[in-house]
N, C-alpha and C positions, 0 to 999 in steps of 0.2 A: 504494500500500500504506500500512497505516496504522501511526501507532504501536504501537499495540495488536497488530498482526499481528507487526512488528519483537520487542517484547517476549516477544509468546507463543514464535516461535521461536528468540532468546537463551535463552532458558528452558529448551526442550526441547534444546540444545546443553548447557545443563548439566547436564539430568538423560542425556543418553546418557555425557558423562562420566564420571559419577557412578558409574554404575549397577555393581552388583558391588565397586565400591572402600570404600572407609573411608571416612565424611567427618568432617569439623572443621568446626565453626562458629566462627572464628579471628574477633578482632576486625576487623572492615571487609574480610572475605573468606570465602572458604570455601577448604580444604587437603582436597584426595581424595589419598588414599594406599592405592598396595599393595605391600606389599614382598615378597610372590610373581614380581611384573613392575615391578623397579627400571630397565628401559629401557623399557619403553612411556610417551609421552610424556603419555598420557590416562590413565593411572593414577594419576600420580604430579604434582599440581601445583597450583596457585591459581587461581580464577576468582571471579564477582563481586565483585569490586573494588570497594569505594566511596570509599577512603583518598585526600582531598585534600589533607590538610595533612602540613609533613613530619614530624611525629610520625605521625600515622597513615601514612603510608606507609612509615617507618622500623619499625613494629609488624604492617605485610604480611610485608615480607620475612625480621623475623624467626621470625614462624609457621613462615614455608619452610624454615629454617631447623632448627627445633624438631622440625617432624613428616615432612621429608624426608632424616630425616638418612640412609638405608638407599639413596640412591641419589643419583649424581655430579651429576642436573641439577637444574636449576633452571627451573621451566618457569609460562609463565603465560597462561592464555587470554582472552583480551578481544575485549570487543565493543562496538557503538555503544553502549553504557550506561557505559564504562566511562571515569574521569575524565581529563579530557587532565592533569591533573597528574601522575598516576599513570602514565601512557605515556610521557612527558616524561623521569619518574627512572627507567624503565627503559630508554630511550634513554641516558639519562648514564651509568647502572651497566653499562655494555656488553653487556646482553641482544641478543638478534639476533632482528629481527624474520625468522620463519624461513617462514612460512607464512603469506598471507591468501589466507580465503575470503569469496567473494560468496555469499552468504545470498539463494536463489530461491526465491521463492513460487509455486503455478500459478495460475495464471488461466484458469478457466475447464474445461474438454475438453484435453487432450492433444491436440497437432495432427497428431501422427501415432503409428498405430499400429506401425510398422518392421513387418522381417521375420517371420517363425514362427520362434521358438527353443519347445527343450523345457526348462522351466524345473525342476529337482530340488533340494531340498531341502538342505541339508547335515544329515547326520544320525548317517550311520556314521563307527566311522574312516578307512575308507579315501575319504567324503566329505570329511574334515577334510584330511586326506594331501593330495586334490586341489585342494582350495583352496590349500594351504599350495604346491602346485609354483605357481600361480597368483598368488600373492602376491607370491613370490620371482621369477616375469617383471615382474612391476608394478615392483619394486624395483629390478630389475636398467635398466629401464628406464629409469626416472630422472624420468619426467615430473610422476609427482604427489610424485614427493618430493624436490622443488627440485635434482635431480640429487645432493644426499647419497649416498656411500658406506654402505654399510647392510648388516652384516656378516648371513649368514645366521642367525647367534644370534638377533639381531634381530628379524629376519623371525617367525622361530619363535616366540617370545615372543607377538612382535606377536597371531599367529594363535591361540596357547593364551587371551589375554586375550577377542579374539572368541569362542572356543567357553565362557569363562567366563560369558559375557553371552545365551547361544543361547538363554536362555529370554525373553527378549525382544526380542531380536534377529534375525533370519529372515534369516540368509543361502541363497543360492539360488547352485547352479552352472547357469552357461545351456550347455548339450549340442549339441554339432553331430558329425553321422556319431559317435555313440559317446564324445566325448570333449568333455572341459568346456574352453571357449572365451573363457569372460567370468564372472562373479560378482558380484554385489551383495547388499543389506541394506534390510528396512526395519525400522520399528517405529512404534510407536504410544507416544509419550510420556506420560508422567504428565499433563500437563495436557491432552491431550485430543489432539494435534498430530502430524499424519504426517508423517514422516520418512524419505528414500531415501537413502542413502549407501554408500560403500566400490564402488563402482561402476568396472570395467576390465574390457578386453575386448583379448584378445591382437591382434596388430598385424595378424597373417595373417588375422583374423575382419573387421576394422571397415569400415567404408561398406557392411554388410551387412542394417544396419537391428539388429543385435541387444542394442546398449545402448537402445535406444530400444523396442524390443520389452520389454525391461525395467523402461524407466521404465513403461511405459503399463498392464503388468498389476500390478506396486505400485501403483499410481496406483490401480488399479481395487479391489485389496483394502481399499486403506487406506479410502478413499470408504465401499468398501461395508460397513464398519467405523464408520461414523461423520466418520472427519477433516474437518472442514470448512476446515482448512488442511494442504494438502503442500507438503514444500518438498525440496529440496537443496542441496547445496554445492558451486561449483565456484572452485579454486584461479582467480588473477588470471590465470597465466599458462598456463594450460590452455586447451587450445582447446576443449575440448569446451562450452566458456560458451556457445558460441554453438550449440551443437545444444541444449541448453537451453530458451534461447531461444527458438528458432525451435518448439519444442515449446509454448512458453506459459509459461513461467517466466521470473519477472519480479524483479529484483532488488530485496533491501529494505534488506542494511546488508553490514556487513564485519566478518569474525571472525580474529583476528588469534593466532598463537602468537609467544610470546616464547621466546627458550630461550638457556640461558648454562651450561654447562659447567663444574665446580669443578676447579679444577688440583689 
C-alpha cells in the first residue's frame, strides 16, 4: 500500500469525525465539537496534529481547552501523520492510549462472499430502537471497547450521534428469522474513499458467515459507486483482524485514541 492510499484514508477518518460536528481550524490542529453529545468521544476532540515544538504543542492543548470546555474529556485522534513529539507529551501528560486501530485496505475481490443475510436499512424509529438494543450487547460485551464500563446513557448518546450522521452514513440491520443479529455502516467520504465501519454481530449469530456477508455487499455498493479504495478498521486486539484479512484487506497504518478525563 502506498503513501498516498495511507493518507487518503487518514483523511477520510477525519472527515467521518467531523461530519455533523463543529469544526475549529485551531493553530496546528483541528477541534470538532458538539455539545448536544458531551460523551461521545468522536464528537468532541482534536485531530490533525502537526505541533512539534513545545510551544506548538503547548497551543494544541490549549484549543482543547478553549473549545471543549462543555465536556469532562479530553480526547485526541492520531494517526501515522501525526508527530512523535506530539504523542510523546501526551504520553507524559497522562492521556491513555485507549484505542488502536489497524487501518485495512482491500485488495483486490472480497474473498468470500459468507452466508445470505437480509440486509435492512435503519430508517424508522423502531429501526433506530433496534440498533440501539444492539449496540448496548456490543457494549455490554466488552470486546471492541477495550472492556470499559459504558453506562447505558452512553450507549444512547452514542446511537442518537449515529442517527445525526444517517445522511451519510448507511447503517444497515442484518435480519435472521425476523430479528436483527449484527449491524454495520458505510459511507463514501468526501475525498472520494469507501469506508465500512461500526460492524458486530451478536455472539449466538457469528461463524455464520454474516459479518462477512456484510462486508462483501458494502464492498459491492461502494465499488459500484465509484470507491476505488475500501477500507476498514479493526481494533489491535480484536480478532476479527484476521477475518479481514483473510477476506483481502490488507493493512496500511495505525489510528490511535488518546483520552484523559478532567477530575
Amino acid at each position: 500500500m502506498t503513501q498516498e492510499t495511507a493518507l487518503a484514508i487518514a483523511e477520510a477518518y477525519r472527515w467521518q469525525r467531523r461530519f455533523g460536528n463543529a469544526r475549529v481550524a485551531a493553530a496546528h490542529c483541528h477541534i470538532v465539537a458538539n455539545p448536544a453529545f458531551p460523551e461521545v468521544w468522536e464528537a468532541n476532540h482534536a485531530d490533525e496534529v502537526t505541533a512539534e515544538t513545545e510551544a506548538e504543542i503547548d497551543a494544541v492543548l490549549a484549543a482543547m481547552e478553549a473549545h471543549l470546555s462543555h465536556t469532562n474529556w479530553r480526547i485526541v485522534h492520531t494517526d501515522g501523520f501525526t508527530p512523535d513529539a506530539f504523542l510523546a507529551r501526551l504520553a507524559l501528560d497522562d492521556f491513555e492510549e485507549k484505542f488502536v486501530i489497524i487501518q485495512m485496505a482491500l485488495q483486490g475481490d472480497v474473498a468470500d462472499r459468507g452466508g445470505p443475510i437480509d440486509l435492512r436499512p435503519v430508517v424508522s424509529d423502531a429501526d433506530w430502537q433496534a440498533l440501539l438494543q444492539l449496540v448496548l450487547a456490543d457494549h455490554a460485551e466488552g470486546r471492541r471497547t477495550g472492556g470499559m464500563a459504558l453506562p447505558p446513557e452512553f450507549t444512547a448518546e452514542m446511537v442518537a450521534s449515529y442517527r445525526a450522521k444517517s445522511e451519510a452514513f448507511h447503517f444497515h440491520l442484518a435480519m435472521r428469522d425476523g430479528r436483527p443479529v449484527a449491524f454495520g455502516a458505510y459511507a463514501i467520504a468526501s475525498n472520494g474513499v469507501g469506508m465500512i465501519d461500526e460492524l458486530f454481530t451478536l455472539p449466538s449469530a457469528r461463524r455464520e458467515g454474516v459479518a462477512t456477508g456484510i462486508i462483501a455487499e458494502f464492498t459491492d455498493r461502494l465499488r459500484a459507486q465509484g470507491c476505488r479504495i475500501v477500507f476498514l478498521g479493526a481494533l489491535t486486539g480484536e480478532t476479527a483482524k484476521h477475518l479481514y484479512a483473510k477476506l483481502g484487506f490488507r493493512p496500511v497504518g495505525l489510528a490511535r485514541t488518546w483520552v484523559k478525563e478532567r477530575a
